[in-house]
Each structure stands twice: as C-alpha cells, then as structure tokens.
C-alpha positions, 0 to 999 in steps of 0.5 A: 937334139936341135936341127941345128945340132944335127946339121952339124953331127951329120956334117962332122960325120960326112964332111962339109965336101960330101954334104955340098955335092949331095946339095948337088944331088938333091937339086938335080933330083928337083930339077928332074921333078920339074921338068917331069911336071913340065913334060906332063903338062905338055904332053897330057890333057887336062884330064889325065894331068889332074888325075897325076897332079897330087903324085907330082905335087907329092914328088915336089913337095919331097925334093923340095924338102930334100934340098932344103935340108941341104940348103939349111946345113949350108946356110948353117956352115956358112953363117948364113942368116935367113936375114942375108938371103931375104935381103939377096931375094928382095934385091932379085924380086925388085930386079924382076919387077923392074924387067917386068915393067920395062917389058910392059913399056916396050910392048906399048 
C-alpha cells in the first residue's frame, strides 16, 4: 500500500471534517513544542539547555512529523501539489527578503 493510498483509507475511514481538526491538534501540539524549547532557552543556562537539547530536538522532530502527516493527507484532499506550495513559499521568502531589506535601509 502507497502513502498515498493510506491517506485516503484513513480519510474515508475518519472523514476529511476529523482529519482537518487532528491537523488542528498536531500543530497545536508543535506549537507547545516550541514554546517549550523557547521557555527553555530563556529561562536555562547553557549548560542545562545543552544537556536537554536532544530531548527537545527529540520532541520537534515527532510533532514536526505528526503534522506533516496531516498536512500531507490535506494536501492530498485538496489536489494540492508540492509544486503549488513552492510557488506560494518562494512568493513569502521573497517578501521577507524585501522586508529584511527594507529594515536594513531604515536602519541606515
């Protein structure tokens, strides 16, 4: 069975209403993730920061994929291509390139 067919069992199965709130749920639970890691890095010294850093890393790396997961059966619902969102990401990255810039100007 192809990822892609197992997308679309769990989302016949779930219904495409259940899968977008656990989208919801696992970006939420990345969310937390971060701001763990932003709580800590914060609020630690280096040392103790470094002896926690590969649980964390750990963490993100498991909420990072969990949404994936989800964010790849959207895409699949949708007819969304990895193209289309390259397009849409290259769009943003310029746009931040040009703020980035236009921040440095007025710092001048």
């Amino acid at each position: 069975m192809t990822k892609e067919d197992l997308y679309r069992n769990v989302m016949d199965r779930y219904g495409i209403g259940n899968q977008t709130l656990m989208l919801a749920e696992e970006t939420s639970e990345m969310v937390k993730a971060c701001s763990k890691i932003y709580r800590s890095m914060m609020s630690m010294q280096a040392s103790a920061f470094a002896e926690h850093f590969h649980e964390m890393k750990a963490s993100l790396t498991e909420e990072i994929a969990d949404t994936l997961v989800m964010i790849e059966q959207m895409m699949l619902y949708w007819d969304i291509s990895v193209a289309d969102v390259d397009e849409v990401k290259t769009s943003k990255l310029m746009r931040l390139l040009e703020r980035m810039e236009e921040s440095d100007a007025d710092h001048v």
